[in-house]
PDB file as gemmi writes it, atoms N, CA and C in Angstrom:
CRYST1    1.000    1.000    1.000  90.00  90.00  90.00 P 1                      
ATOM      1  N   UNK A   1       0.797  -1.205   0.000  1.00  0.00           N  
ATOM      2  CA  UNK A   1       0.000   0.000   0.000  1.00  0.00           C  
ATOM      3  C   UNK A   1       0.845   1.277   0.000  1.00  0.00           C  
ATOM      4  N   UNK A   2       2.097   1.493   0.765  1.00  0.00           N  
ATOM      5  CA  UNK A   2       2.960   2.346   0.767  1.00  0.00           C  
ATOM      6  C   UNK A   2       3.048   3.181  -0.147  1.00  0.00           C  
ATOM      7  N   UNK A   3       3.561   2.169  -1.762  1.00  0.00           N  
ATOM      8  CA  UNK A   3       4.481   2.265  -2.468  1.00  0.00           C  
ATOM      9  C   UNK A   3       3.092   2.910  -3.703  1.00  0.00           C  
ATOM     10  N   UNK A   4       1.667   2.265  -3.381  1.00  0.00           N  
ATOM     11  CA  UNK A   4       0.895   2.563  -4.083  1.00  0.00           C  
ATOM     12  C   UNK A   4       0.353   3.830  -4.327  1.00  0.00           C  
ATOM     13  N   UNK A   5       0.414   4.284  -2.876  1.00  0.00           N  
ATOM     14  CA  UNK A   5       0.169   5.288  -2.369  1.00  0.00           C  
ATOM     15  C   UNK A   5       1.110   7.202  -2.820  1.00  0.00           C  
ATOM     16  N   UNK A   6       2.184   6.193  -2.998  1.00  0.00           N  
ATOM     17  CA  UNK A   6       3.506   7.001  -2.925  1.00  0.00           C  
ATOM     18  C   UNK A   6       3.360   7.201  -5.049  1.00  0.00           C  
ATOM     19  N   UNK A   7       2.982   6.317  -5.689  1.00  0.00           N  
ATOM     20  CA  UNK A   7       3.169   6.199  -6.904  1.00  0.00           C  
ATOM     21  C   UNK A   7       1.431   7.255  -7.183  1.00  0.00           C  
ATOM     22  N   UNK A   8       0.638   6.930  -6.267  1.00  0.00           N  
ATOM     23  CA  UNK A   8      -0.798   7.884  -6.130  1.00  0.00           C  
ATOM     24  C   UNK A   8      -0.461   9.624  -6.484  1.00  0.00           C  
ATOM     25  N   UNK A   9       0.158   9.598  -5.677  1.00  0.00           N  
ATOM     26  CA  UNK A   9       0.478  10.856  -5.428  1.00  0.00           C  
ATOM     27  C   UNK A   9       1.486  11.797  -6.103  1.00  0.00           C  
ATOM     28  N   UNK A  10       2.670  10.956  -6.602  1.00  0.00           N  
ATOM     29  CA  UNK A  10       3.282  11.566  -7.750  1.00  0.00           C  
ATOM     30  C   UNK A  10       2.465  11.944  -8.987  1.00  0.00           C  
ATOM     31  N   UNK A  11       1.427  10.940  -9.400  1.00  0.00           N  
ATOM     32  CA  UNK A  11       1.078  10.439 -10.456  1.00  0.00           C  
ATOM     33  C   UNK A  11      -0.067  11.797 -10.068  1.00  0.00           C  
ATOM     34  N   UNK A  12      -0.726  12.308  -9.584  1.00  0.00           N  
ATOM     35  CA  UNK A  12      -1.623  13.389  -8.924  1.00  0.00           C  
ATOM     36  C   UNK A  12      -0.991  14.864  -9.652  1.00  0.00           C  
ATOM     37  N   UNK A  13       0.242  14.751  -8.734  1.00  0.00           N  
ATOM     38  CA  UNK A  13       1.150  15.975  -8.931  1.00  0.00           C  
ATOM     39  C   UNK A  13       1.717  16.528 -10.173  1.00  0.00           C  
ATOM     40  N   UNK A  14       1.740  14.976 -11.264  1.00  0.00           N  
ATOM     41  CA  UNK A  14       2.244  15.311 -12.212  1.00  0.00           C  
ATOM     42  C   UNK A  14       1.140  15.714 -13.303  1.00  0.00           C  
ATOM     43  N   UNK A  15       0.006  15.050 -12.918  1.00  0.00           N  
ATOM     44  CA  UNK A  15      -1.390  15.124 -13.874  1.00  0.00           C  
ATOM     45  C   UNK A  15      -1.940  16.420 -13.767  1.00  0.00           C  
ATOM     46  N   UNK A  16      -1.654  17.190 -12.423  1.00  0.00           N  
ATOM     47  CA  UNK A  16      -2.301  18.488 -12.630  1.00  0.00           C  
ATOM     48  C   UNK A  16      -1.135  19.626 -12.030  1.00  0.00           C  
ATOM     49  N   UNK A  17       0.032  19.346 -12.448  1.00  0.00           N  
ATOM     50  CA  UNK A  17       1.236  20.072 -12.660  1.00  0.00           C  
ATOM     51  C   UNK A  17       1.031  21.148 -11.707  1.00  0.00           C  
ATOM     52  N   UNK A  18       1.431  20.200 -10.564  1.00  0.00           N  
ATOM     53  CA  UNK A  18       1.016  20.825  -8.670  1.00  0.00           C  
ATOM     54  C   UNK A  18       3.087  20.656  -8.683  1.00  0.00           C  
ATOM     55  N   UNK A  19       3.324  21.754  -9.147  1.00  0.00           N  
ATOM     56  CA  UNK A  19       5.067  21.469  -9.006  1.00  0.00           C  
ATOM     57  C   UNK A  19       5.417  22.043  -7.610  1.00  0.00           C  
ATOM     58  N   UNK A  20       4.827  22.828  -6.697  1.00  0.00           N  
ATOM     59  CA  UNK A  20       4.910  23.228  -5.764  1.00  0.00           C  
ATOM     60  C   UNK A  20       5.057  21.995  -4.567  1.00  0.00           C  
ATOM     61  N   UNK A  21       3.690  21.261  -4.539  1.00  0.00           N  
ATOM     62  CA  UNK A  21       3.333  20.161  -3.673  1.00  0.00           C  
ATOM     63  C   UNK A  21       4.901  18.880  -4.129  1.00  0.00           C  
ATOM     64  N   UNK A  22       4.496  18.765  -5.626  1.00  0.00           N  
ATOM     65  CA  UNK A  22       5.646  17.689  -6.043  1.00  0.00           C  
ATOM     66  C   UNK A  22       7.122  17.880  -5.482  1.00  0.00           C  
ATOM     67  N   UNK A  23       7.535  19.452  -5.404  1.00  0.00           N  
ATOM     68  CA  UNK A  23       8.874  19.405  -5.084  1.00  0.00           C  
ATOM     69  C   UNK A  23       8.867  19.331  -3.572  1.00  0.00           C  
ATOM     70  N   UNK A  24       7.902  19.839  -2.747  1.00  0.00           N  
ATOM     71  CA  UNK A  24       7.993  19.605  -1.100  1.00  0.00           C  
ATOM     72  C   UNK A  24       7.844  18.067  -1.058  1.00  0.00           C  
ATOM     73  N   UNK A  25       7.271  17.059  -1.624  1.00  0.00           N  
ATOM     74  CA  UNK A  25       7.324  15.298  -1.561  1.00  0.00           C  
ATOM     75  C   UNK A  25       8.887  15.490  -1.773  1.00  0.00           C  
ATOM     76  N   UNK A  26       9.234  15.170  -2.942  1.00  0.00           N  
ATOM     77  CA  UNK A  26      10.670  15.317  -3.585  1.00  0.00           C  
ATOM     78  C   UNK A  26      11.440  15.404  -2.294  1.00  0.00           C  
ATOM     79  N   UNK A  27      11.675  17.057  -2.274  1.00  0.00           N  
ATOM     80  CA  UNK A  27      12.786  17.713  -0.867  1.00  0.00           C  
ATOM     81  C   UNK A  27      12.501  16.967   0.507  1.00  0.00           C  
ATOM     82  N   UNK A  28      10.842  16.534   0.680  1.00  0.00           N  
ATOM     83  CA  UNK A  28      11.322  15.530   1.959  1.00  0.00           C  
ATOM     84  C   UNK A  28      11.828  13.857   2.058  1.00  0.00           C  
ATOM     85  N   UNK A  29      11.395  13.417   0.820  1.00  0.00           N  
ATOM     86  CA  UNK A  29      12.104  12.413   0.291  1.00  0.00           C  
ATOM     87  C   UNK A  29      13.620  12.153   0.213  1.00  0.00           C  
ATOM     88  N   UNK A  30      14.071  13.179  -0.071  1.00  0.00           N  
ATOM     89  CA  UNK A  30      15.756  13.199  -0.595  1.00  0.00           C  
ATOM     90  C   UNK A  30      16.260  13.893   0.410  1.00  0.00           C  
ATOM     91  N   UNK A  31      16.232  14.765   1.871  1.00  0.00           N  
ATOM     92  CA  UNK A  31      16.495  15.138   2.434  1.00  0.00           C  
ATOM     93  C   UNK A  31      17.764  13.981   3.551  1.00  0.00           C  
ATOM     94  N   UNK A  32      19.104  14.794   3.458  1.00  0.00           N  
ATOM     95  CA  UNK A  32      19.359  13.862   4.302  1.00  0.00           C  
ATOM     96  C   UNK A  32      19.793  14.500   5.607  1.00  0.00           C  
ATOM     97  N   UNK A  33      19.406  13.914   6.528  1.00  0.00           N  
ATOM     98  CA  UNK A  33      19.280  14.149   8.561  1.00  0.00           C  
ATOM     99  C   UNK A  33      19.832  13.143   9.214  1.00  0.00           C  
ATOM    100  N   UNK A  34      20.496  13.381  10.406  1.00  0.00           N  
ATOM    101  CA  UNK A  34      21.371  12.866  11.583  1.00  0.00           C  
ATOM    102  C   UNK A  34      20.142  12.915  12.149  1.00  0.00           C  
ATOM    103  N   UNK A  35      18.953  12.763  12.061  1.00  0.00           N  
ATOM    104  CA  UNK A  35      17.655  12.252  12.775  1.00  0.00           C  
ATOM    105  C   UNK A  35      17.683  10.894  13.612  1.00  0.00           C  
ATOM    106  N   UNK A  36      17.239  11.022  14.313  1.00  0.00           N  
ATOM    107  CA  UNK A  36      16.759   9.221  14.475  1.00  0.00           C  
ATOM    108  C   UNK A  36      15.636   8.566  13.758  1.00  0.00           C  
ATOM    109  N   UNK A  37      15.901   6.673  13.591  1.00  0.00           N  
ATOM    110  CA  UNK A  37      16.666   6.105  13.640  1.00  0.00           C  
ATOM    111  C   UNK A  37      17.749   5.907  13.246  1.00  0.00           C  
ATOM    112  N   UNK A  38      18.143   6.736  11.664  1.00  0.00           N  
ATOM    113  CA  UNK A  38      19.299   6.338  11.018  1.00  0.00           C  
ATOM    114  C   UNK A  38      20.386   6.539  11.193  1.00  0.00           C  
ATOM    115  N   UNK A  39      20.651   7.971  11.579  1.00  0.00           N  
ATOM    116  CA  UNK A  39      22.085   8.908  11.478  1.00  0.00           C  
ATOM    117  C   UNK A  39      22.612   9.364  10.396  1.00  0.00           C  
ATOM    118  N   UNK A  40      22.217   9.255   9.208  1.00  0.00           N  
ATOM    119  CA  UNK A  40      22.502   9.181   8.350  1.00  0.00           C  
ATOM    120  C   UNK A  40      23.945  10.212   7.959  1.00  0.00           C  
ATOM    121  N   UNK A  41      23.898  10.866   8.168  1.00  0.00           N  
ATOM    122  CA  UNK A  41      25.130  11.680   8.416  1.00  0.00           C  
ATOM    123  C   UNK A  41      26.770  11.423   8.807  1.00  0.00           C  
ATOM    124  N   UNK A  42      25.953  10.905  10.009  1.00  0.00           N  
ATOM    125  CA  UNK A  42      27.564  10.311  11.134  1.00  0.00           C  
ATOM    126  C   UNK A  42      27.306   8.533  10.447  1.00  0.00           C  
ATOM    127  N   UNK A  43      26.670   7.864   9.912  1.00  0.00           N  
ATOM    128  CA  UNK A  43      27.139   6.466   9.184  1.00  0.00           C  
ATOM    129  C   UNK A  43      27.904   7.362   8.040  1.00  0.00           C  
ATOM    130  N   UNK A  44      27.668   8.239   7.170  1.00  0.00           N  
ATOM    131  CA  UNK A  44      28.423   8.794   5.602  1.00  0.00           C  
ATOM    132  C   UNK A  44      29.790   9.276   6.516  1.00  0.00           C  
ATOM    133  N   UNK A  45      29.769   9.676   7.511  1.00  0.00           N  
ATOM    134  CA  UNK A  45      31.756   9.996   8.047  1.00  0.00           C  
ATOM    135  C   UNK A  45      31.963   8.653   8.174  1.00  0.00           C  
ATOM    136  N   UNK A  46      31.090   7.920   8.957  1.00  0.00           N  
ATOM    137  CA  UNK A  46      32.161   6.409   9.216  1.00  0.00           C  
ATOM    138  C   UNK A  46      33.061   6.005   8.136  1.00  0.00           C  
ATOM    139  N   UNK A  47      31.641   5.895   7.000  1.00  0.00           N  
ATOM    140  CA  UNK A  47      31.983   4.828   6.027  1.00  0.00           C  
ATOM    141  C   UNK A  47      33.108   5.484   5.171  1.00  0.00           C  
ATOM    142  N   UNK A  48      32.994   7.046   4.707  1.00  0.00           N  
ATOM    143  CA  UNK A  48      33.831   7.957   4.629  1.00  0.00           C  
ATOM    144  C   UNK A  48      35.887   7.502   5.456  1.00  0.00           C  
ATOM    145  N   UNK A  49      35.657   7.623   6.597  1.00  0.00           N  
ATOM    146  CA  UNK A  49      36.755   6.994   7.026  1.00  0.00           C  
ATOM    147  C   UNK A  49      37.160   6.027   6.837  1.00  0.00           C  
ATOM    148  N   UNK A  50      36.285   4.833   6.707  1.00  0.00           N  
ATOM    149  CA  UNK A  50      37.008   3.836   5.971  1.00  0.00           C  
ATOM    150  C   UNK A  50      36.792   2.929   5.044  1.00  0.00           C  
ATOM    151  N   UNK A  51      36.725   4.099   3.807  1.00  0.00           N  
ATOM    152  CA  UNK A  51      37.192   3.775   3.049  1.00  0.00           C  
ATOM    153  C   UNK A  51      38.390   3.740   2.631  1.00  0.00           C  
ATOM    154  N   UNK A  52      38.488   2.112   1.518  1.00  0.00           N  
ATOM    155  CA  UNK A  52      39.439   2.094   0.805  1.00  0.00           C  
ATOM    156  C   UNK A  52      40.249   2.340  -0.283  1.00  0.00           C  
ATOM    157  N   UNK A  53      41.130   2.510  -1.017  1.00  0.00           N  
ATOM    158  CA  UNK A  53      41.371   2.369  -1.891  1.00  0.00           C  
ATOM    159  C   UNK A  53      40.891   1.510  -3.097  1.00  0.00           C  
ATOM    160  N   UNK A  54      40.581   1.792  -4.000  1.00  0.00           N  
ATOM    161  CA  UNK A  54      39.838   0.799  -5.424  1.00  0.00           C  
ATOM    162  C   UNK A  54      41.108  -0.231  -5.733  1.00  0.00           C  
ATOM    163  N   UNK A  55      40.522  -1.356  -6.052  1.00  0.00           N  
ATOM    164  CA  UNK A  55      41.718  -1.957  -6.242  1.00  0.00           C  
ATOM    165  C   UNK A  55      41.379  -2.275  -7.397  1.00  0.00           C  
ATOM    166  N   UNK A  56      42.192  -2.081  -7.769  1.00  0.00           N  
ATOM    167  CA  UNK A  56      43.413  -2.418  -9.687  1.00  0.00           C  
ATOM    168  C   UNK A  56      43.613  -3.861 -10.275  1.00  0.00           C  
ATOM    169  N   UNK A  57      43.248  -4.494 -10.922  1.00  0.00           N  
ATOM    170  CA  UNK A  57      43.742  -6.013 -11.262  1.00  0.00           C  
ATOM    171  C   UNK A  57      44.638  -5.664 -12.300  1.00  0.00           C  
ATOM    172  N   UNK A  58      45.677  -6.126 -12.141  1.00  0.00           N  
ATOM    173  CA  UNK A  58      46.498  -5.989 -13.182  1.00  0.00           C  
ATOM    174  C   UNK A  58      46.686  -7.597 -13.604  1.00  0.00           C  
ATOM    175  N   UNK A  59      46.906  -8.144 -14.675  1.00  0.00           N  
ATOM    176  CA  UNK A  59      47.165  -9.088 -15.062  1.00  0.00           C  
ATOM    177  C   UNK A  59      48.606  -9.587 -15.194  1.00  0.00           C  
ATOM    178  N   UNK A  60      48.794 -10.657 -15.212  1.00  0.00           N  
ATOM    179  CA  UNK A  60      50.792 -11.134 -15.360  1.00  0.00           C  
ATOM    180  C   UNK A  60      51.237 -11.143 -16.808  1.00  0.00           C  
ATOM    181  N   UNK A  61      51.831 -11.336 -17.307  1.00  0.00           N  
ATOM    182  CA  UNK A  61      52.615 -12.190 -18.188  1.00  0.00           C  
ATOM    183  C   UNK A  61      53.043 -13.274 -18.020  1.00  0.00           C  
ATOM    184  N   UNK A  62      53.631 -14.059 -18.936  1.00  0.00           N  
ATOM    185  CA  UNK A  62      54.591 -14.964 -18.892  1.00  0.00           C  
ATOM    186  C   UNK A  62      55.209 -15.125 -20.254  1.00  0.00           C  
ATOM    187  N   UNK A  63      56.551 -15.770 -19.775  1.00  0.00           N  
ATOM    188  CA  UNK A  63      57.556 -15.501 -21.107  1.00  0.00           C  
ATOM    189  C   UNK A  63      57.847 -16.924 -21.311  1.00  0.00           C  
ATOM    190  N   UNK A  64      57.783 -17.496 -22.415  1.00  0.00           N  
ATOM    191  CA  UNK A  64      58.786 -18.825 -22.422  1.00  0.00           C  
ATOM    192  C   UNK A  64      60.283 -18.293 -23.247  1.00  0.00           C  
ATOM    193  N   UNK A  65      61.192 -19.321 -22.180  1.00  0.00           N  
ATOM    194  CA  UNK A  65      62.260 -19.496 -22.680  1.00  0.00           C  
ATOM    195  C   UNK A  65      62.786 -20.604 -22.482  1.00  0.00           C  
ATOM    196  N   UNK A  66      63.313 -21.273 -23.732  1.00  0.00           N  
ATOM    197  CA  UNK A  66      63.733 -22.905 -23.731  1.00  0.00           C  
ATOM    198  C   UNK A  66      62.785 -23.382 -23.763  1.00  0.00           C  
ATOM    199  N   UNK A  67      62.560 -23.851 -22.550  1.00  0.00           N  
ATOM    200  CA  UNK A  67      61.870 -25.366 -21.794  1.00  0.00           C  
ATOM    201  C   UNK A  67      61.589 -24.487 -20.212  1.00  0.00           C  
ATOM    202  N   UNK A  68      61.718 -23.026 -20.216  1.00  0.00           N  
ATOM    203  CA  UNK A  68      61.188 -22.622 -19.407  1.00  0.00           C  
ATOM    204  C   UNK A  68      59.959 -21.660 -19.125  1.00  0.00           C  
ATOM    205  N   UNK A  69      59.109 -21.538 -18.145  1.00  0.00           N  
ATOM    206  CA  UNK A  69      57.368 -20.494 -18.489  1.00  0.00           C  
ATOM    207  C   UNK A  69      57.871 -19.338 -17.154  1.00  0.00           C  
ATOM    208  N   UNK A  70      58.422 -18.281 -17.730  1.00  0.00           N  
ATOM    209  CA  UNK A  70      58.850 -17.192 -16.503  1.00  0.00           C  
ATOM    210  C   UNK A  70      57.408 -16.422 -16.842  1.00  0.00           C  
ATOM    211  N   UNK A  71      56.929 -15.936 -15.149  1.00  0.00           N  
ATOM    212  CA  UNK A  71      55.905 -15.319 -14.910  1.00  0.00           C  
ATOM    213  C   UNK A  71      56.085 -13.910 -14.488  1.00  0.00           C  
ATOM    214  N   UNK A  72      55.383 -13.201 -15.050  1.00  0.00           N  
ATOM    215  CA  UNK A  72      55.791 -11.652 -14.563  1.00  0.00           C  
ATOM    216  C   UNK A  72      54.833 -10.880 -14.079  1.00  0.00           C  
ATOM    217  N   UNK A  73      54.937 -10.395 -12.985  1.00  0.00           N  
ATOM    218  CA  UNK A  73      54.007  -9.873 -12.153  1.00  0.00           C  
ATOM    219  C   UNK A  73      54.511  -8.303 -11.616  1.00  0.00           C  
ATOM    220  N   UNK A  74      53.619  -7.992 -11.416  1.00  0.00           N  
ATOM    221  CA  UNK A  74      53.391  -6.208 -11.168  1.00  0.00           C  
ATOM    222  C   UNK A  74      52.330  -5.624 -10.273  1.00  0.00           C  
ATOM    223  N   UNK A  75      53.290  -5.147  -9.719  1.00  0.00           N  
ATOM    224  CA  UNK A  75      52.075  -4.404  -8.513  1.00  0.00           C  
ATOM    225  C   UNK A  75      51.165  -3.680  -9.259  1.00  0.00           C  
ATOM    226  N   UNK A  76      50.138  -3.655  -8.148  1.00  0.00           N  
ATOM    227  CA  UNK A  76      48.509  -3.201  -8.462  1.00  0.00           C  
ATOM    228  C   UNK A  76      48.537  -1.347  -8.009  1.00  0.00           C  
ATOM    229  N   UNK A  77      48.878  -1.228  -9.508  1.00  0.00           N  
ATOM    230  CA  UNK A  77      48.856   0.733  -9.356  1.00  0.00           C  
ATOM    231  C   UNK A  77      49.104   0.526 -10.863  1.00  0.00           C  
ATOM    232  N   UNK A  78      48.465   1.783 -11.145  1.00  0.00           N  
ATOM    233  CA  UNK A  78      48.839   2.169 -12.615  1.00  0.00           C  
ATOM    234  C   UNK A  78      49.961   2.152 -13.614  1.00  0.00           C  
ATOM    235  N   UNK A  79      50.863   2.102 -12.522  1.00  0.00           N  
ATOM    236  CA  UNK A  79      52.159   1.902 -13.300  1.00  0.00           C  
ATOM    237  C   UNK A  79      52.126   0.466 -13.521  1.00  0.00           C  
ATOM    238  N   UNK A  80      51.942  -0.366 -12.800  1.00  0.00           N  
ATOM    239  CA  UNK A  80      52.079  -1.822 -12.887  1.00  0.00           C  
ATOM    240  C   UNK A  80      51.465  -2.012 -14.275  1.00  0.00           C  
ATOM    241  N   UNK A  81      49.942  -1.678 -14.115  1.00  0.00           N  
ATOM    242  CA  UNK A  81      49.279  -1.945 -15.059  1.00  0.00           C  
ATOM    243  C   UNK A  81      49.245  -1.397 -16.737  1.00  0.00           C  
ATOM    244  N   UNK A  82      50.084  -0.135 -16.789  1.00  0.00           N  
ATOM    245  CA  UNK A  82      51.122   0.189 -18.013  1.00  0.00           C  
ATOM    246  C   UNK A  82      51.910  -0.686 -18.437  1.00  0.00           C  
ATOM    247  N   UNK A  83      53.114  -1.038 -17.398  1.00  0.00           N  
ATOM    248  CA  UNK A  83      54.129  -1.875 -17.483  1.00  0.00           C  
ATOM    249  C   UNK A  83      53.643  -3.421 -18.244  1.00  0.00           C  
ATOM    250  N   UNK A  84      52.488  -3.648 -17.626  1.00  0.00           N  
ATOM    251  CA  UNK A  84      51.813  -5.038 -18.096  1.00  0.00           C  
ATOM    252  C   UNK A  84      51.414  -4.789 -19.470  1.00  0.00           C  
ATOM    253  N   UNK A  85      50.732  -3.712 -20.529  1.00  0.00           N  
ATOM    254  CA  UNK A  85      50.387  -3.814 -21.250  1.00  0.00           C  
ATOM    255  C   UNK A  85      51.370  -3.832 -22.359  1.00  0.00           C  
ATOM    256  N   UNK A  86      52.120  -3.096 -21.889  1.00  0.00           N  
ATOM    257  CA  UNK A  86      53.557  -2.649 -22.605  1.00  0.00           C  
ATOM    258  C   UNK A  86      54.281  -3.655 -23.047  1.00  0.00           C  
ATOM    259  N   UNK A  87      54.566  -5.041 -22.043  1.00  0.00           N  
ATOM    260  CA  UNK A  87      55.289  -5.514 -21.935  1.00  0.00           C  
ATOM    261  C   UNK A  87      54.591  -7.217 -22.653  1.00  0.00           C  
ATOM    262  N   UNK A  88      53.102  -7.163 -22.748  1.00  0.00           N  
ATOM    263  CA  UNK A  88      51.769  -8.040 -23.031  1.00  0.00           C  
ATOM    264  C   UNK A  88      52.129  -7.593 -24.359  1.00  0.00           C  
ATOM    265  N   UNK A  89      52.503  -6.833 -25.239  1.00  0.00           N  
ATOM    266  CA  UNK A  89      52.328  -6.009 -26.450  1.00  0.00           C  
ATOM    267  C   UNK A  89      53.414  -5.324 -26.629  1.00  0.00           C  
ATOM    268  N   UNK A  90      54.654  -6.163 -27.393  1.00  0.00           N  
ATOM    269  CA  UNK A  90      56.052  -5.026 -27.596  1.00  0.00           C  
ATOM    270  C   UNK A  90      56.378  -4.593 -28.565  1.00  0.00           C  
ATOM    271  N   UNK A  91      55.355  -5.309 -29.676  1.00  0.00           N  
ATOM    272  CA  UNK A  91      55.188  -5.098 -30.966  1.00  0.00           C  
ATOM    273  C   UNK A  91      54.576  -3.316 -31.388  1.00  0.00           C  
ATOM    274  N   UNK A  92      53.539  -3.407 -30.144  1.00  0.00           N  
ATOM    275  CA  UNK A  92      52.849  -2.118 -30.679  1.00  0.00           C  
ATOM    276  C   UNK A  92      52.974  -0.984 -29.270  1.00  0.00           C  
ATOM    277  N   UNK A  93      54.784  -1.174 -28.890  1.00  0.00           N  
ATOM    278  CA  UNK A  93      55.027  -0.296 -27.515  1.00  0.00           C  
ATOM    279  C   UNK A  93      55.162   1.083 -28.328  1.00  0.00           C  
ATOM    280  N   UNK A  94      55.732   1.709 -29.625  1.00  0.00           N  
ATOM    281  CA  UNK A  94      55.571   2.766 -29.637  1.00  0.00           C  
ATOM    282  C   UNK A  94      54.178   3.485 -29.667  1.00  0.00           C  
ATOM    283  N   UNK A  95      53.315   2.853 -30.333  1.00  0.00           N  
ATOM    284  CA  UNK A  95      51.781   3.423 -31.013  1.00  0.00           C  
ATOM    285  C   UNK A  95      51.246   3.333 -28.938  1.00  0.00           C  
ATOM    286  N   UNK A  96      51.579   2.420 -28.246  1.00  0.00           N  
ATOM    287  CA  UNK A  96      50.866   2.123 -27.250  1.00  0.00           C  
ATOM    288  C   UNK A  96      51.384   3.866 -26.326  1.00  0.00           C  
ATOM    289  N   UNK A  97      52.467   4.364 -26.284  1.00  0.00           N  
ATOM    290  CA  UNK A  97      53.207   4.862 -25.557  1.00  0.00           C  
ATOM    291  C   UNK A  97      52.796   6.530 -25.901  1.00  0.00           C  
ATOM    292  N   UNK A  98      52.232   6.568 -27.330  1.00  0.00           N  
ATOM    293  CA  UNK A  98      51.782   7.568 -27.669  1.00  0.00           C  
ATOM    294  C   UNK A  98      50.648   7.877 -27.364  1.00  0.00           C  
ATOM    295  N   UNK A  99      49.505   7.076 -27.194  1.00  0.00           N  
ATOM    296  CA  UNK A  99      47.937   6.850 -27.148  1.00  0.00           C  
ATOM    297  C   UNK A  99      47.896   6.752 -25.213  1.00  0.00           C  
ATOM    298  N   UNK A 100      48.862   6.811 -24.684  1.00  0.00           N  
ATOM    299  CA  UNK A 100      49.090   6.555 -23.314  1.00  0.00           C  
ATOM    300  C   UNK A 100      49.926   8.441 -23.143  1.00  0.00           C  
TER     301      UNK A 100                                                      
END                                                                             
């Protein structure tokens, strides 16, 4: 019934272009308050604090030589992940180096 209610009433606002009423729904809808129950505020510093860093997948290589499979790996930062493409692709390191 909530949601019916809630879809009632937009659907009202928009049919007889009540933009006044529509934007006070709206602004109390989207309003955000350190009210109770939520906090909403002081949870956005928590989560704010800890957050992390995005993490990066960079992919490996590997090289054969002989009868041997050498694996090449690179830290997870942008440079790594240059280094990997660069090095995935040596054929096309100048065109790559320019477009980079």
């Amino acid at each position: 019934p909530a949601i019916q209610h809630f879809l009632q009433r937009l659907q009202v606002y928009k049919s007889t272009a009540d933009v006044d009423r529509a934007r006070e729904m709206y602004d109390g809808y989207s309003a955000v308050t350190d009210l109770d129950p939520y906090h909403f505020l002081t949870l956005r510093d928590i989560v704010i604090l800890r957050k992390e860093e995005r993490k990066l997948f960079v992919q490996i290589n590997t090289r054969i030589t002989g009868n041997h499979v050498n694996v090449l790996q690179y830290e997870s930062s942008p440079t790594g992940l240059i280094l990997s493409v660069l090095q995935r692709f040596p054929d096309d390191q100048e065109e790559l180096e320019r477009e980079i």
